[in-house]
N, C-alpha and C positions, 0 to 999 in steps of 0.2 A: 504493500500500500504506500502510494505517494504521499509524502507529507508537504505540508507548506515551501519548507526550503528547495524540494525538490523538482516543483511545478516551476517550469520556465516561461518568460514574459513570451509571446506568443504561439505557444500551446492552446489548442483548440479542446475544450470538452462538452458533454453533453450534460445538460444541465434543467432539472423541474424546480421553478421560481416558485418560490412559498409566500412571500409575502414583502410588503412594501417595507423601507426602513426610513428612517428621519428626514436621513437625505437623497431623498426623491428614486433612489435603485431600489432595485429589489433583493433580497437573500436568496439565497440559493446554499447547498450544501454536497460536498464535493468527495465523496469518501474524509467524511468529518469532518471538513475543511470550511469552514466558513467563506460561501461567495459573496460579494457584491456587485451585482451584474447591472450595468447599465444598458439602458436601452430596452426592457424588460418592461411585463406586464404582469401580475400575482396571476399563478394559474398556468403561465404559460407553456413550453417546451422548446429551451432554445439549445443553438448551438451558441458556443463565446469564446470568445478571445482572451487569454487574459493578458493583459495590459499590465497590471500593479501589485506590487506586492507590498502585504505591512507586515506588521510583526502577530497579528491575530487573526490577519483576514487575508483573501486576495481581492484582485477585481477585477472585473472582465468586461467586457463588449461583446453585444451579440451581433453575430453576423449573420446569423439565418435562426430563422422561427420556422419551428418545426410542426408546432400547434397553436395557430395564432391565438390572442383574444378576441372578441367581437368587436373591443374598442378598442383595437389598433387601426391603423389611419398611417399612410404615408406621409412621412415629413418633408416641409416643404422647403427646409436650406439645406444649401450643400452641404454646411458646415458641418449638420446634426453627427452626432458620434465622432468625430474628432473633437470636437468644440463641445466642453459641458456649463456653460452658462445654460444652456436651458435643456431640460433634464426631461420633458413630457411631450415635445412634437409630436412625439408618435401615440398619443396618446388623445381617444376623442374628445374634445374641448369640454362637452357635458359630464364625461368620465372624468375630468380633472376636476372640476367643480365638486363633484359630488367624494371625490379622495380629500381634496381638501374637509369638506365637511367632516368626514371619516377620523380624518387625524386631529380635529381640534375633539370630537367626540372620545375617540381612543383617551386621549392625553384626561378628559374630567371622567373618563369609566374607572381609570386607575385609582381615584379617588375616591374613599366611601364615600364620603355626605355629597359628591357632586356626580356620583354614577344615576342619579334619576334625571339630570339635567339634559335635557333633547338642545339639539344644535341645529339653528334652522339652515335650512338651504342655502349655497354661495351664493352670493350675488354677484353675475358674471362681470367680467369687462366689458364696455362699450368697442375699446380696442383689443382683439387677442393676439395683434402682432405691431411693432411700433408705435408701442406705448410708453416706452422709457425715455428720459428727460435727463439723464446721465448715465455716462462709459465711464470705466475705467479700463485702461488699456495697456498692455505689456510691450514694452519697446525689446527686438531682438537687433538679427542682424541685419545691418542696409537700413538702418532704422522704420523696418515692419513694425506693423503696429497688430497684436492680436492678443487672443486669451490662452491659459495654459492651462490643459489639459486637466481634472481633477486628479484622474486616474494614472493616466501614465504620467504625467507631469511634462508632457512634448508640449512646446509653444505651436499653436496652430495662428496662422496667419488670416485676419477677418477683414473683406475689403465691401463689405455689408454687410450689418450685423441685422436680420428681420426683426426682432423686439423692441430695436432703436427706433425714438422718431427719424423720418428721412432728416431733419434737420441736422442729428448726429451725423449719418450717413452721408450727408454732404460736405460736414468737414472733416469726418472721416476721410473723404477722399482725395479734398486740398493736402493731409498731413503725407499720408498713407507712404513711407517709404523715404521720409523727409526730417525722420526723428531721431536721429544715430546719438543726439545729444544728449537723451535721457533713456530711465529704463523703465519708468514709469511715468504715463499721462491721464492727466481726466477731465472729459469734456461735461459740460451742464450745459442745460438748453433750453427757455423760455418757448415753450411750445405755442404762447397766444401772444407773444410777444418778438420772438424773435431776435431774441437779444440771446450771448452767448458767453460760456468761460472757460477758457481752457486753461491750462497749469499744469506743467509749470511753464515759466517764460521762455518762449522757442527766438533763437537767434538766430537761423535759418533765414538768408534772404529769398531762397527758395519757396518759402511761405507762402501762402498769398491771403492767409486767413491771422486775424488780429488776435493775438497769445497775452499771457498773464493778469489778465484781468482779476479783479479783486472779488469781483461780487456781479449776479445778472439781476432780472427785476424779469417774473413770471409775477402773471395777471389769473386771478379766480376769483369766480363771482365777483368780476368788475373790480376788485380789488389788487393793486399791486403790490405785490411781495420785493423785497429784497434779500437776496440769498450769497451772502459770503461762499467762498470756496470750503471754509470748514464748516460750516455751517451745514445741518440735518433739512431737507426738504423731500416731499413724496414723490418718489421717482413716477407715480401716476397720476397727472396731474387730473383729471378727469372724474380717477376715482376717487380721488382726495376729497373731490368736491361733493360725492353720496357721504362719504365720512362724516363730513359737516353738518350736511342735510341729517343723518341717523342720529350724529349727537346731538343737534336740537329738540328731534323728537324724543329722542331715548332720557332727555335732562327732564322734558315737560316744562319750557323756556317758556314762561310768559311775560317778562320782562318786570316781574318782583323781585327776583333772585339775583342773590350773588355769588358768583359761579367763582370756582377755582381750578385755572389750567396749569398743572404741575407739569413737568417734562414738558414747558411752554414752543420750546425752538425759537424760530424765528416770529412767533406769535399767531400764526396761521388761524388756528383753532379760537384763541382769544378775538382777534379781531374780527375776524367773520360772524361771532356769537357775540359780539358785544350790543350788538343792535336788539338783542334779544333779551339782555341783563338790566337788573338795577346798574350793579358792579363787577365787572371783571379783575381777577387777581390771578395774572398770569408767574409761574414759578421758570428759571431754568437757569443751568449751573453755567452754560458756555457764555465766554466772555462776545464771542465774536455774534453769536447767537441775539443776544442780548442786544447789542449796537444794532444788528440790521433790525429787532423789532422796535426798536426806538423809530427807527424812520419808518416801519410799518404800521404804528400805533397811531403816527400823528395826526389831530384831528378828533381821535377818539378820547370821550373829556370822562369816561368812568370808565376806562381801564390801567390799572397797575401795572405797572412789571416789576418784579421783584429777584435780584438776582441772588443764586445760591445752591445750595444741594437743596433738595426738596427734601428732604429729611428735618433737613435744619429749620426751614424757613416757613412750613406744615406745623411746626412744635411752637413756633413766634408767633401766630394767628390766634388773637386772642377774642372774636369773634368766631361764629358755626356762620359757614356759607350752605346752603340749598343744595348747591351741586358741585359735582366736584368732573373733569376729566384726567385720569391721567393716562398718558403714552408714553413709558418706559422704553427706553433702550432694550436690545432683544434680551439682557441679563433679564429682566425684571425688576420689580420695584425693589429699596433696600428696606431692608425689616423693619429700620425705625419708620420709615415713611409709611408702611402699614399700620402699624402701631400708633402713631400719629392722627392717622385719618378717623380709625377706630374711637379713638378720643375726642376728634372735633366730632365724628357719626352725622355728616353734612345726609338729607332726606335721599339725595339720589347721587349713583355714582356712574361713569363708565369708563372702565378699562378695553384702551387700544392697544391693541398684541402682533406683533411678527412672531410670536414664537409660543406655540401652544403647549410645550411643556411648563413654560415658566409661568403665562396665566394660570394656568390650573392650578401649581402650587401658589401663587398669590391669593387665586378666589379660594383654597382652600382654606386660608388663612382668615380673610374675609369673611368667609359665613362660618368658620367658625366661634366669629365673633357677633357684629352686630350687624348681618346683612345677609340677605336673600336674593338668589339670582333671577330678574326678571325676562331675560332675551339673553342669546347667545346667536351672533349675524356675525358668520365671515364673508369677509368682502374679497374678491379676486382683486387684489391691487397687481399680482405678479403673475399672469398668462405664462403657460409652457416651461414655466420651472414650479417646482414643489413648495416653494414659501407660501405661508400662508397670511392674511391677515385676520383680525375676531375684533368685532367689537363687542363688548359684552357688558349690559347693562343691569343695573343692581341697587334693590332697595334697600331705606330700613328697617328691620325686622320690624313690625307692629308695635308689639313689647319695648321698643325704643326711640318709638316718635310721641 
């Protein structure tokens, strides 16, 4: 029996796919061999390549399906399987929806007190392909510009990326081959506006596109953002904007309340919702963060911005606000910032999640205390790869209002 060390990067086996894993492949099992096979469907019978080795697992690529799924689907870039930014092409758009939903459900079944909680239906994208508003991009040789591989770790060269806005894609193709000066680039891209950032600073007379910019200005719901280079903004600009619309509804904004947006960013979520508040009391720790929502606040005469860890600044509120939003970085919230909220016990809550294992252990924390989960809505912000987003909205328990 072959063991791990023994199986060679492309060695071809046969292989029955068990089940999906966090990130976006599927397991598989190889004479005891832990697979992780990309390109794969749960159920399926493939043949694979394998590609990677670690020290617990391999990985592989399939190159022929042997016994399809029903919701395999031909992909439509070239790229697909060399290039793992997007993890699902082959996989039918409604079957991704409905995995999404699977895995934020999986992630609260592990949980006693949250294994009765039902998980409604994704809410698809408007866009399922060039819907992204930033690249990151790996500079090789001849200064290529493309992504590297998860699996094999081979730099593959991308001269269209499909998930990109064309916007990307067109200065994609100004750079493309013209970047030997760095090893790493990353474009942003005002998708209603039109304006653009790329970083770092290209000296390149070869150029013909304008490089080092500090910050762009994307436009939602008529509103214009300002977005630094460090600065966190939703790669879906589109979808961002149902986020807004569900946290309205999901707060019950009748403009009594004073609402609190921890993990503020650039102010997105505050401003948009301020029209809807007595008072907004926006939280968030980035310096650079902070700046751009200062020029995105202005004008608006009852919102805060308060900079700081939300831990810290949650525990300084010596007022109970109505409602609270937080969107945690994909760690999740920090214990005191739970601990904290539990203490102010504001009527309504909603947590915004990229990462369903970490929600589940926060809302478990959550109703273990003083709160009840009213909805649980993931939204497809990310088409054809396995990320997911959850918004999930949450009272307080009866006995605490």
């Amino acid at each position: 029996m072959k063991t791990n060390t023994e199986l060679e990067i492309g060695e071809q086996i046969d292989l029955q796919l068990e089940k999906n894993s966090k990130l976006g492949d599927t397991i598989a099992t190889y004479r005891d061999i832990t697979v992780h096979v990309m390109g794969g469907i749960s159920g399926e019978k493939v043949k694979a390549r394998i590609i990677g080795k670690r020290k617990e697992y391999i990985i592989a690529q399939v190159v022929e399906v042997i016994s399809p799924s029903p919701q395999r689907v031909q992909p439509p870039c070239k790229y697909y399987g060399q290039c793992t930014g997007c993890q699902w092409q082959h996989i039918d758009y409604k079957y991704q929806l409905e995995m999404k939903r699977q895995a934020v459900q999986y992630e609260l079944d592990r949980i006693l007190q949250l294994h009765s909680i039902k998980v409604s239906d994704t809410l698809p994208s408007p866009n399922k392909f060039n819907y992204r508003n930033h690249a990151r991009f790996t500079i090789k040789k001849n200064g290529a510009l493309g992504f590297v591989n998860r699996g094999s770790r081979q730099f593959v060269r991308i001269d269209n990326c499909m998930i990109m806005h064309p916007g990307i894609n067109q200065i994609l193709d100004n750079l493309q081959g013209k970047c030997e000066e760095t090893t790493q680039l990353s474009i942003r891209y005002g998708i209603n506006t039109d304006e653009w950032l790329i970083q770092p600073t290209l000296q390149n007379p070869d150029i013909p596109v304008k490089s080092g910019q500090t910050h762009y200005e994307e436009l939602m719901m008529d509103r214009k953002f300002r977005v630094a280079a460090s600065s966190f903004f939703q790669v879906n600009t589109p979808q961002a904007e149902q986020v807004v619309n569900i946290l309205k509804a999901g707060l019950n904004l009748t403009g009594k309340e004073i609402l609190v947006d921890a993990y503020a960013g650039v102010g997105t979520f505050a401003a948009l919702l301020a029209p809807y508040c007595k008072k907004v009391i926006a939280i968030e720790e980035s310096a650079s963060a902070v700046k751009d929502a200062a020029i995105n606040t202005l004008g608006i005469n009852n919102l805060e911005f308060l900079e700081g860890k939300t831990e810290a600044v949650l525990n300084s509120i010596e007022y109970t606000p109505e409602a609270v939003i937080l969107d945690p970085p994909r760690a999740g919230c920090h214990a005191e910032a739970l601990d904290a909220l539990k203490t102010l016990s504001p009527k309504r809550v909603c947590y915004v999640s990229c990462d369903p294992s970490t929600l589940a252990r926060d809302l478990s924390i959550l109703c273990e205390g003083n709160y009840q989960i009213q909805n649980v809505q993931p939204i497809d912000m990310f088409p054809q790869t396995y990320h997911t987003e959850c918004i999930v909205t949450m009272q307080l328990k009866d006995n605490n209002i």
